[in-house]
Z-matrix of the N, CA and C atoms (Angstrom, degrees):
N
C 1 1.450
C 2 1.521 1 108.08
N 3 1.303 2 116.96 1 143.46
C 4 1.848 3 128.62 2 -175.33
C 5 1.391 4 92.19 3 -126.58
N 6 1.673 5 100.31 4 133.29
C 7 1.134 6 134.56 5 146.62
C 8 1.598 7 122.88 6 -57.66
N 9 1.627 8 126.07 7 99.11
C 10 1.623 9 112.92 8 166.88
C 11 1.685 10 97.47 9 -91.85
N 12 1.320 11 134.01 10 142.20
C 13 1.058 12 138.68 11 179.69
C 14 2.467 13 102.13 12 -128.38
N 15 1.302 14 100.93 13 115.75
C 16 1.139 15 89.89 14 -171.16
C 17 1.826 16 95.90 15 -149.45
N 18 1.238 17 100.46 16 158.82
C 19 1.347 18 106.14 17 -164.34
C 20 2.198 19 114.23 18 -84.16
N 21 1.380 20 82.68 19 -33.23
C 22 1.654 21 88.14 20 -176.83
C 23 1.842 22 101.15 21 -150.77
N 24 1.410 23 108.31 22 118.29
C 25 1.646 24 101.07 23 159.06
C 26 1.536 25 93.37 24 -91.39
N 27 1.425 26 102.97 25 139.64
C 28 1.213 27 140.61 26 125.63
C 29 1.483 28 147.31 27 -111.81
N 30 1.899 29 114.69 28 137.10
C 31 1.046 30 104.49 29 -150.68
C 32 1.912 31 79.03 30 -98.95
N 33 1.878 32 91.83 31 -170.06
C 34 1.244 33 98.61 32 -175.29
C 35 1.254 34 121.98 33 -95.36
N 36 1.700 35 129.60 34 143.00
C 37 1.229 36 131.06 35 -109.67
C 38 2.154 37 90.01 36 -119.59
N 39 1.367 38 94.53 37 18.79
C 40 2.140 39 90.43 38 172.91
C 41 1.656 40 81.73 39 -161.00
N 42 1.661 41 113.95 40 -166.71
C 43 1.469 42 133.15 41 163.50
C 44 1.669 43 83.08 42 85.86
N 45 1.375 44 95.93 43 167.22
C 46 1.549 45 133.39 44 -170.01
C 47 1.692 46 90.72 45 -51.73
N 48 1.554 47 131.45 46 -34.05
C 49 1.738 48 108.35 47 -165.16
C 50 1.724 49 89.89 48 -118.70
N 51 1.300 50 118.66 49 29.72
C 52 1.738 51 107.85 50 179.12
C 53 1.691 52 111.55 51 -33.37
N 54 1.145 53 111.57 52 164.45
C 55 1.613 54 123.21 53 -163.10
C 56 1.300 55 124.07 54 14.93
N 57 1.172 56 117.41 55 61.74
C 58 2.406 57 128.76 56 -169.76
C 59 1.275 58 91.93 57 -163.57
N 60 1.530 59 59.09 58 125.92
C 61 1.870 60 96.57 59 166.21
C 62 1.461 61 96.56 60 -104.84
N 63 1.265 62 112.71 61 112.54
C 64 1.319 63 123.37 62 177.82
C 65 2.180 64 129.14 63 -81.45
N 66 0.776 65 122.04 64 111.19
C 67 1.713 66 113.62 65 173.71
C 68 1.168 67 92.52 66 -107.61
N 69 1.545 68 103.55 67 144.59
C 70 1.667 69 137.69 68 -149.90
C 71 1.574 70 90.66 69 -83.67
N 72 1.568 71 135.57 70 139.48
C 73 1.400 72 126.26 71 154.56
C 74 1.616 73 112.17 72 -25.76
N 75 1.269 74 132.32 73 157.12
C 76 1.483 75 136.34 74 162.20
C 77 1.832 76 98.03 75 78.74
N 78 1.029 77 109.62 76 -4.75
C 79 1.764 78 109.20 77 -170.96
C 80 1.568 79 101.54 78 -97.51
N 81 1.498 80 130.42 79 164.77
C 82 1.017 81 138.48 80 156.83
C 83 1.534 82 125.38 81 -141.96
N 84 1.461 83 127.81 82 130.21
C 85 1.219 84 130.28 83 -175.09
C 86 1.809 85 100.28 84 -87.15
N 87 1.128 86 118.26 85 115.29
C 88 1.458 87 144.83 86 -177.52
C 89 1.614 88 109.85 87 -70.94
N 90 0.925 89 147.08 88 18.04
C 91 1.525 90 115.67 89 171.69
C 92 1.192 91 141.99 90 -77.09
N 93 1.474 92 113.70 91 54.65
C 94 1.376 93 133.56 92 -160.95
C 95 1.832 94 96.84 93 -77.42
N 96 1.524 95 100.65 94 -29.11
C 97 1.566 96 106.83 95 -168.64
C 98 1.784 97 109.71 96 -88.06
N 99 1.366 98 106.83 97 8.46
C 100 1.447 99 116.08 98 -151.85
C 101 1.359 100 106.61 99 -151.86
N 102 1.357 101 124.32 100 176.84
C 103 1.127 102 149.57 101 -149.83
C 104 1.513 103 116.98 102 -113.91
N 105 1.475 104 153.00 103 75.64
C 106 1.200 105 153.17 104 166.46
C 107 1.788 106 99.22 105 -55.40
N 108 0.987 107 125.57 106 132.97
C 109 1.434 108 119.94 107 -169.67
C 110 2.320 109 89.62 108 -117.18
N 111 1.124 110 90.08 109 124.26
C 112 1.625 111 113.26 110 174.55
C 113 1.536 112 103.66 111 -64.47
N 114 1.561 113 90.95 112 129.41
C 115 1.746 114 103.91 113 161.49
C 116 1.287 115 113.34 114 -73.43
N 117 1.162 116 141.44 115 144.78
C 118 1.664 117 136.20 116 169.80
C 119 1.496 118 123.77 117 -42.66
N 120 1.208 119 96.12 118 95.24
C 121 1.726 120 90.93 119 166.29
C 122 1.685 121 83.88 120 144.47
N 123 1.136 122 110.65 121 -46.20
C 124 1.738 123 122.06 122 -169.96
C 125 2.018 124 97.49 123 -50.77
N 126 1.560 125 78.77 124 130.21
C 127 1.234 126 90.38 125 171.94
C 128 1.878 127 125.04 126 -73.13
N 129 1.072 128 100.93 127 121.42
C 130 1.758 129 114.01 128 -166.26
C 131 2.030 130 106.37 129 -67.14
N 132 1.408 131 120.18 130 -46.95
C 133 1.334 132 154.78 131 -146.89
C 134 1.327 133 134.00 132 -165.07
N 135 1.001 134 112.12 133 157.41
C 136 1.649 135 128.79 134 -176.50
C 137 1.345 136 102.14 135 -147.99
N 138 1.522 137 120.23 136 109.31
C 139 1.226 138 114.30 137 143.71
C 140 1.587 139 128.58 138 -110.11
N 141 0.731 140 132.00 139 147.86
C 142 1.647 141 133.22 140 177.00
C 143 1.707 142 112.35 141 -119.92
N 144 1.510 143 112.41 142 167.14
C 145 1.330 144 102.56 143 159.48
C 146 2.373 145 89.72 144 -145.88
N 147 1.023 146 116.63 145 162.21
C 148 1.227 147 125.02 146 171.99
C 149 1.707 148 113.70 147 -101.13
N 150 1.136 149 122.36 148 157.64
C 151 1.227 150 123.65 149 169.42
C 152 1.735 151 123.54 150 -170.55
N 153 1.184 152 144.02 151 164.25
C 154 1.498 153 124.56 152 -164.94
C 155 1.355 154 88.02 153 -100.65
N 156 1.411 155 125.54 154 -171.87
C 157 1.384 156 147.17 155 -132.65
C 158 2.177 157 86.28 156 -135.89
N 159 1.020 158 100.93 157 54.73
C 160 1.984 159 88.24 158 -165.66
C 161 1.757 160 87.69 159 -170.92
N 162 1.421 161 100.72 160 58.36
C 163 1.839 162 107.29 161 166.49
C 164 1.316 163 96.70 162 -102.35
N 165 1.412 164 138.49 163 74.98
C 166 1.049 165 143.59 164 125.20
C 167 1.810 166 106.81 165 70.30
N 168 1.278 167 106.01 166 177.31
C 169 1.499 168 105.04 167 178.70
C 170 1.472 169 118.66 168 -142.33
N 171 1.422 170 136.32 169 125.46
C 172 1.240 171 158.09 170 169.65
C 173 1.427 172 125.48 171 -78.01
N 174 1.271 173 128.16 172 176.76
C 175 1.613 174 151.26 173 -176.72
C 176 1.399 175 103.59 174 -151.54
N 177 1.858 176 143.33 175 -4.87
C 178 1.132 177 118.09 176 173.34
C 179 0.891 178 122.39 177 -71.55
N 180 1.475 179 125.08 178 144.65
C 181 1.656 180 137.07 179 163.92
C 182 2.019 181 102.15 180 -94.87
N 183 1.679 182 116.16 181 13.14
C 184 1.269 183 109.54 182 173.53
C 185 1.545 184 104.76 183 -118.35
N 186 1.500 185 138.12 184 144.17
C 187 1.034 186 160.51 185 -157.77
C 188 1.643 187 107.65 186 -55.80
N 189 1.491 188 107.70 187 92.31
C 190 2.083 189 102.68 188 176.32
C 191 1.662 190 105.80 189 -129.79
N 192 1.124 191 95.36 190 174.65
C 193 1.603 192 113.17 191 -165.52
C 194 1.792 193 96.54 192 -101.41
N 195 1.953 194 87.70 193 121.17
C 196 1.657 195 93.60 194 -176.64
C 197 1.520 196 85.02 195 -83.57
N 198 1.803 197 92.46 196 150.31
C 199 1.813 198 102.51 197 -169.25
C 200 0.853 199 116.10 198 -94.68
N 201 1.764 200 119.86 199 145.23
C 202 1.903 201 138.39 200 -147.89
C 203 0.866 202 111.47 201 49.36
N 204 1.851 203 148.71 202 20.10
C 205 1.123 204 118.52 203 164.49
C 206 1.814 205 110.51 204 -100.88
N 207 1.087 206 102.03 205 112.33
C 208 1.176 207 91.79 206 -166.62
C 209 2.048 208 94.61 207 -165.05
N 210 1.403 209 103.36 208 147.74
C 211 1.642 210 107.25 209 164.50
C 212 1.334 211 103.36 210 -115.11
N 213 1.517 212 117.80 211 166.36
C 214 1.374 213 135.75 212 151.83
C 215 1.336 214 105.83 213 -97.32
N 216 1.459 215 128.86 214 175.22
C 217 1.185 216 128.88 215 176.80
C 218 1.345 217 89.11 216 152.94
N 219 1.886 218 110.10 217 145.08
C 220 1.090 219 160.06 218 -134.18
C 221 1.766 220 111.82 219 -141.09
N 222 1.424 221 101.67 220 43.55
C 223 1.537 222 80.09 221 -169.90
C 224 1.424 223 126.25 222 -35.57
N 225 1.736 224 133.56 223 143.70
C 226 1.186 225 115.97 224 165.19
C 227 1.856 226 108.63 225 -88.15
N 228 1.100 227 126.96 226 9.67
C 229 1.708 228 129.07 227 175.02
C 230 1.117 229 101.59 228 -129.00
N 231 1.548 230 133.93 229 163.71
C 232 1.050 231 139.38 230 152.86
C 233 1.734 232 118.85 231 -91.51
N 234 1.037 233 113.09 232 -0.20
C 235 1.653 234 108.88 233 -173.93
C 236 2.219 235 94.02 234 -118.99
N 237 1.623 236 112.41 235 10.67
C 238 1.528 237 100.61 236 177.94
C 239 1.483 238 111.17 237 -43.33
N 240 1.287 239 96.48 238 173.28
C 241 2.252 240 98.24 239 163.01
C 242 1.801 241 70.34 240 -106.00
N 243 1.652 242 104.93 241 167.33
C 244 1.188 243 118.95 242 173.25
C 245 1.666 244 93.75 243 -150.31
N 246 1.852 245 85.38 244 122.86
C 247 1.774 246 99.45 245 -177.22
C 248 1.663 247 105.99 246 -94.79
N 249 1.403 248 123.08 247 133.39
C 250 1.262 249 125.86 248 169.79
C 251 1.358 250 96.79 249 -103.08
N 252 1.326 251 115.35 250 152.89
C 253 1.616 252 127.59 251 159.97
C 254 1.416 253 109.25 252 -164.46
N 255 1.391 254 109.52 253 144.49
C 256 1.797 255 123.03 254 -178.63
C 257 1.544 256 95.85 255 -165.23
N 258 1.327 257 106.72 256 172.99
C 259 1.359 258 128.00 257 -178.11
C 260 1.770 259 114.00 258 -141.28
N 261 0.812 260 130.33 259 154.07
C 262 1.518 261 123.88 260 174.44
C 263 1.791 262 111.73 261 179.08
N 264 1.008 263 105.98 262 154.22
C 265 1.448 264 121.54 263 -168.03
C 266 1.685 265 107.90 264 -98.01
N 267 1.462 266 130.33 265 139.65
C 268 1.207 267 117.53 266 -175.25
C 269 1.780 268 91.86 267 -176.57
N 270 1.841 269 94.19 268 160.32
C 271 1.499 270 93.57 269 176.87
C 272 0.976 271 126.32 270 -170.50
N 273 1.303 272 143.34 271 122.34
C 274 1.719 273 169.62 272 145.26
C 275 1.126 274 137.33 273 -24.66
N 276 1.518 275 105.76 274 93.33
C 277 1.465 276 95.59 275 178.89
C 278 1.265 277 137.07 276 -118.00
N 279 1.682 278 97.70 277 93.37
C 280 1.390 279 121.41 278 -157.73
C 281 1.765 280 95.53 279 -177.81
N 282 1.289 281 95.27 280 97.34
C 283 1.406 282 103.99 281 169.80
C 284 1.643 283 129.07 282 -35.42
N 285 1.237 284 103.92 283 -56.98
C 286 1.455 285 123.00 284 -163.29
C 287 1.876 286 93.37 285 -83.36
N 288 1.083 287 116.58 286 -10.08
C 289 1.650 288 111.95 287 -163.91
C 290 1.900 289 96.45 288 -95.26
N 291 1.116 290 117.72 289 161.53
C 292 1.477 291 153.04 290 150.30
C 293 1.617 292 149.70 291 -97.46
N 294 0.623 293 91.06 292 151.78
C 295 2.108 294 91.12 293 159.98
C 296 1.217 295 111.81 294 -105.06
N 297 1.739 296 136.35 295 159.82
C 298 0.984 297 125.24 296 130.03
C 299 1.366 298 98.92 297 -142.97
N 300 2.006 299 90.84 298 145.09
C 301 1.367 300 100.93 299 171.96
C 302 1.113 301 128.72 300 -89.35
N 303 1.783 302 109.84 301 173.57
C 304 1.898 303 115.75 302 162.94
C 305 1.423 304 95.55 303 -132.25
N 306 1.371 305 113.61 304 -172.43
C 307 1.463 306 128.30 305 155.11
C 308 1.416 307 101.03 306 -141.33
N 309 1.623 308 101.00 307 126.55
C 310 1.193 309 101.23 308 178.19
C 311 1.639 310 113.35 309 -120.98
N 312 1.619 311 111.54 310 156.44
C 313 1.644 312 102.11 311 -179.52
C 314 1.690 313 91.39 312 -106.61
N 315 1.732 314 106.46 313 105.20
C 316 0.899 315 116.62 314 162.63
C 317 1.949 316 144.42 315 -56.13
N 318 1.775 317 97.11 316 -3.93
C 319 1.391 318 113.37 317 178.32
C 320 1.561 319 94.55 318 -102.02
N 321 1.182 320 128.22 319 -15.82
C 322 1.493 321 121.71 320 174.91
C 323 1.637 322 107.22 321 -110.55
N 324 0.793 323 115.13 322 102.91
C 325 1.854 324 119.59 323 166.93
C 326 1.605 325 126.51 324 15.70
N 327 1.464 326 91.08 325 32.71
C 328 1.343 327 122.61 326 164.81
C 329 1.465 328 103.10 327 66.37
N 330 1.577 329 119.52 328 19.59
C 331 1.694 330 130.39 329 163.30
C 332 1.352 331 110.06 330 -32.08
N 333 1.220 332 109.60 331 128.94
C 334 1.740 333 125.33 332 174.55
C 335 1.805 334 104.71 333 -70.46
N 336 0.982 335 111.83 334 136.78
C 337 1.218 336 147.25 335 165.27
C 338 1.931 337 96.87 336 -33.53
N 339 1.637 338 97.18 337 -93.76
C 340 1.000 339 117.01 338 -151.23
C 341 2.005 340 92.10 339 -100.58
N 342 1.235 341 82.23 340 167.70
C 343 1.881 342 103.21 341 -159.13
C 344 1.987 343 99.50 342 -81.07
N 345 1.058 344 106.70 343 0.42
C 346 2.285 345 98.84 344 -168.28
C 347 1.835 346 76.69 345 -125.63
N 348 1.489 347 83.71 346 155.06
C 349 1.590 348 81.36 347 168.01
C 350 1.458 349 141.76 348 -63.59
N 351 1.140 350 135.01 349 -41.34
C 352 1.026 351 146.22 350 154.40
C 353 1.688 352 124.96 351 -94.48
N 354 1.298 353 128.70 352 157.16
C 355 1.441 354 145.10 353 -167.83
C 356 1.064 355 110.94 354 -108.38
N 357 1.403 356 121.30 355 -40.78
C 358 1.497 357 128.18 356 175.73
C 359 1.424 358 134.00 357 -164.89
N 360 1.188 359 125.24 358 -169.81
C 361 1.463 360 113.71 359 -167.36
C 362 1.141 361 84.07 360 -153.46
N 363 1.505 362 103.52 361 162.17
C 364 1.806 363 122.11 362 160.56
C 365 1.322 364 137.48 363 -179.13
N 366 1.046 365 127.75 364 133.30
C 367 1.944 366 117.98 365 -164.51
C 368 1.510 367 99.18 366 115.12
N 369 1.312 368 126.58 367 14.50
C 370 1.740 369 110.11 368 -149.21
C 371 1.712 370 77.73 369 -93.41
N 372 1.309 371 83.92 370 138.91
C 373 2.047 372 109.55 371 164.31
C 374 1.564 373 90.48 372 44.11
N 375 1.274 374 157.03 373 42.90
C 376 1.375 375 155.58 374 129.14
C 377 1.384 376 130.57 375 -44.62
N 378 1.252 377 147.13 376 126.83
C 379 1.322 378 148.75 377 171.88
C 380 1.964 379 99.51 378 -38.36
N 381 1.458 380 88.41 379 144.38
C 382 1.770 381 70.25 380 178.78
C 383 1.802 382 101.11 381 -101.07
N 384 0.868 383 122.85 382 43.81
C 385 1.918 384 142.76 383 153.23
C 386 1.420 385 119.23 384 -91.88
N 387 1.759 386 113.17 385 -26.01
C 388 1.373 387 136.43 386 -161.75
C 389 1.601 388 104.74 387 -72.86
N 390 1.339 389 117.70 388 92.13
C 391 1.707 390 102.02 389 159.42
C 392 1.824 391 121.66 390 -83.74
N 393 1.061 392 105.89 391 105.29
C 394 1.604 393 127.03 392 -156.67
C 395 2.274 394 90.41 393 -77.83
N 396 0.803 395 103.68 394 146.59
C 397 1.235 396 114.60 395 -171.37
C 398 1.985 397 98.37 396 -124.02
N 399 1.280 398 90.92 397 114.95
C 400 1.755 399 99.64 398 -155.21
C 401 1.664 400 104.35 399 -115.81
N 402 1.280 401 95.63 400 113.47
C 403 1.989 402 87.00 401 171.90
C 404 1.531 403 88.32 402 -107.31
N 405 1.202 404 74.44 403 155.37
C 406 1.650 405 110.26 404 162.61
C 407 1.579 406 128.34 405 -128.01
N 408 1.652 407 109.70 406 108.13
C 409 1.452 408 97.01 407 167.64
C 410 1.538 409 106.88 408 -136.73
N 411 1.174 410 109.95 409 141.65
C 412 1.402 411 132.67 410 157.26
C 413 1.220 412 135.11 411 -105.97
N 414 1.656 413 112.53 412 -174.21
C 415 1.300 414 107.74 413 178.75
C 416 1.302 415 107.21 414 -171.49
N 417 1.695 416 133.74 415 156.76
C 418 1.363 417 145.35 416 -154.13
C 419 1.058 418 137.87 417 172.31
N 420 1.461 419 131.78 418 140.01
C 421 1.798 420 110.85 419 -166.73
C 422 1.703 421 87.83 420 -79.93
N 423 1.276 422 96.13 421 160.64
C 424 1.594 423 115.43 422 177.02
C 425 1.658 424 123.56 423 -81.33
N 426 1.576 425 101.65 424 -24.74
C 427 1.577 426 106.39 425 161.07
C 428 1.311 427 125.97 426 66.29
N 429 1.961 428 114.94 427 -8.08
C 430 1.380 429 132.31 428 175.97
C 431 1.311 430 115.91 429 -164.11
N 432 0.935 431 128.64 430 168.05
C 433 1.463 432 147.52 431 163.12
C 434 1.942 433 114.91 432 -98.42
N 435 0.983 434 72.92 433 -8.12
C 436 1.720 435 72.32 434 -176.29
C 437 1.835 436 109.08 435 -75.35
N 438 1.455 437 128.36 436 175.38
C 439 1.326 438 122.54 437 -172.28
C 440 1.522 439 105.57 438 -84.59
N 441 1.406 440 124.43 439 113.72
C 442 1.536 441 125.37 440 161.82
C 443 1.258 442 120.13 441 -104.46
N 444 1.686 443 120.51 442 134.23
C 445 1.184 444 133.67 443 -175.51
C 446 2.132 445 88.75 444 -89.88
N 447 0.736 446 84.81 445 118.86
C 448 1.623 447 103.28 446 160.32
C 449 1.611 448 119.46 447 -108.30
N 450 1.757 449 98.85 448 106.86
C 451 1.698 450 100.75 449 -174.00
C 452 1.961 451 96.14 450 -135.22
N 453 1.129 452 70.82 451 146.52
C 454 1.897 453 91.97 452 -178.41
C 455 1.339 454 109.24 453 -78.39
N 456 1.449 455 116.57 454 124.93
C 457 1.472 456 117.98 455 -174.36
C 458 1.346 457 106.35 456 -111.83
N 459 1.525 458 128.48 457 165.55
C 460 1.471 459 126.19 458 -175.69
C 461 1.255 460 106.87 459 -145.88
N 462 1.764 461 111.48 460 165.96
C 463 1.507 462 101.78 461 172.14
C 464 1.207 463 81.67 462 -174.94
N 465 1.699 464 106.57 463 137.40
C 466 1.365 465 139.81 464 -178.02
C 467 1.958 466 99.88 465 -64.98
N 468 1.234 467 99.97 466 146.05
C 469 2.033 468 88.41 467 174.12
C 470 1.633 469 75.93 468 -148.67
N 471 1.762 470 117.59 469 129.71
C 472 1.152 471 135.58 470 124.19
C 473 1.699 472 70.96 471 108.03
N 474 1.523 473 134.02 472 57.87
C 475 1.792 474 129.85 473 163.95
C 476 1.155 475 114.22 474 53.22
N 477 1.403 476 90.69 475 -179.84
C 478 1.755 477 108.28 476 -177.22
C 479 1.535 478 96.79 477 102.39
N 480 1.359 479 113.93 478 175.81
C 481 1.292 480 142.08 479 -160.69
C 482 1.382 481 108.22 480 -129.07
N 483 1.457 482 135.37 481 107.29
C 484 1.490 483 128.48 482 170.16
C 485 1.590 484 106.02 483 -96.76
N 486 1.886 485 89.34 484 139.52
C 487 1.170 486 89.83 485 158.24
C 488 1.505 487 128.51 486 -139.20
N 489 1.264 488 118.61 487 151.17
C 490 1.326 489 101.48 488 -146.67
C 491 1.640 490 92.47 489 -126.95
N 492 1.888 491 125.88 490 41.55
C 493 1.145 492 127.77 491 -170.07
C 494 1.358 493 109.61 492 -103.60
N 495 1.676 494 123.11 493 30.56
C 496 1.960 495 113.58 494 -173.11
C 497 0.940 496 93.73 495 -38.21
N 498 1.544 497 137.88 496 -76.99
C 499 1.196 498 118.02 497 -105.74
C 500 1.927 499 90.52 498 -172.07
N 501 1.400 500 121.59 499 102.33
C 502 1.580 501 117.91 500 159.26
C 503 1.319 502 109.24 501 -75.45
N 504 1.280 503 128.14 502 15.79
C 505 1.599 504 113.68 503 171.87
C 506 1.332 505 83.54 504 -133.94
N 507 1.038 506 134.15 505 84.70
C 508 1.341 507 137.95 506 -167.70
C 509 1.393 508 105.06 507 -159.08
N 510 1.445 509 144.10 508 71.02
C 511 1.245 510 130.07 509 -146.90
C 512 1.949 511 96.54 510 -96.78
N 513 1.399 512 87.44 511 139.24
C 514 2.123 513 102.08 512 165.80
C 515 0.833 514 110.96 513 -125.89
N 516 1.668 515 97.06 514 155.22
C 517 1.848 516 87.48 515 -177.06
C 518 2.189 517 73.66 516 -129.81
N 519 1.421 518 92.29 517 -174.65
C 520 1.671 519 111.54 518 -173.06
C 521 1.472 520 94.83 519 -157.42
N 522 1.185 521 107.18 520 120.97
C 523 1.681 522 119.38 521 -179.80
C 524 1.616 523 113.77 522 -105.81
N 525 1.278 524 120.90 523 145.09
C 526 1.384 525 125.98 524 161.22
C 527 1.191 526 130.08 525 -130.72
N 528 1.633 527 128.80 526 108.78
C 529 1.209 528 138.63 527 -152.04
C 530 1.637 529 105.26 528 -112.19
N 531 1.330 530 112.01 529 110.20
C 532 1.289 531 109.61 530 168.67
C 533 1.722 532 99.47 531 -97.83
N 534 1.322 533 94.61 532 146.90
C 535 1.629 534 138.25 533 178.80
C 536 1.727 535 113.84 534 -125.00
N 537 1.485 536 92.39 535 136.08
C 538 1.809 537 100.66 536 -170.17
C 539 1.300 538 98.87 537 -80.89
N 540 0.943 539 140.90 538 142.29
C 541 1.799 540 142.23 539 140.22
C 542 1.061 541 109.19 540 -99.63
């Protein structure tokens, strides 16, 4: 095996393949050992985690972590945006009561995700029969490279009882997409 070591390919700059760098059908460019560096906007990662639809049910009106929803992830930049998104079914019975969410990175001092206080809401003024079907997405620079658990926190405002048991065969998943800036 030979080493080519070169500072810049460039392809040729008019004709039928102007600006391509071409690999032959049956060929493959390898940088499994290396670094492809992202244009802005290009997505860097995907992490996900799965979990069933049956995280249990509460009465706090103080800030806790609804259970398994949560990603790991590794930013590879410290300045990514990092997209959260999930969906899940849950429900209140207490008219006048709510949710509101956060996302928190539980390996960093429980730092919020996203820049406003809360991410989302749900249950507001609902029948309390109503199982409300709730996404959640956010978004945030990542601020490290180090490993952050990103988990969704909740808290009852104005009573009631959530419950968030549709369905244990009910599978969710929650994705996290880092993007280069």
């Amino acid at each position: 095996m030979s080493t080519l070591t070169v500072q810049t390919l460039q392809a040729p700059t008019s004709g039928a393949n102007a600006n391509k760098v071409i690999i032959p059908s049956g060929h493959t460019l390898d940088a499994s050992a290396g670094t492809i560096a992202p244009s802005v906007g290009q997505i860097v990662q995907v992490q996900r985690n799965e979990y069933s639809n049956n995280m249990g049910n509460s009465t706090s009106s103080s800030s806790i972590a609804v259970s398994g929803v949560y990603v790991d992830i590794t930013p590879v930049y410290n300045d990514s945006l990092l997209v959260w998104d999930t969906a899940f079914y849950c429900q209140l019975n207490d008219t006048d009561g709510h949710l509101r969410y956060v996302l928190k990175d539980t390996n960093n001092s429980d730092a919020k995700l996203h820049s406003n206080t809360y991410c989302g809401v749900s249950n507001y003024q609902l029948l309390t029969s109503t199982w409300e079907n709730v996404s959640i997405r956010a978004s945030g620079v990542s601020g490290t490279t180090s490993t952050m658990r990103l988990q969704l926190f909740f808290q009852i405002v104005a009573g009631g009882t959530i419950d968030f048991g549709w369905s244990s065969g009910d599978q969710r998943v929650v994705t996290v997409m880092e993007i280069a800036q």
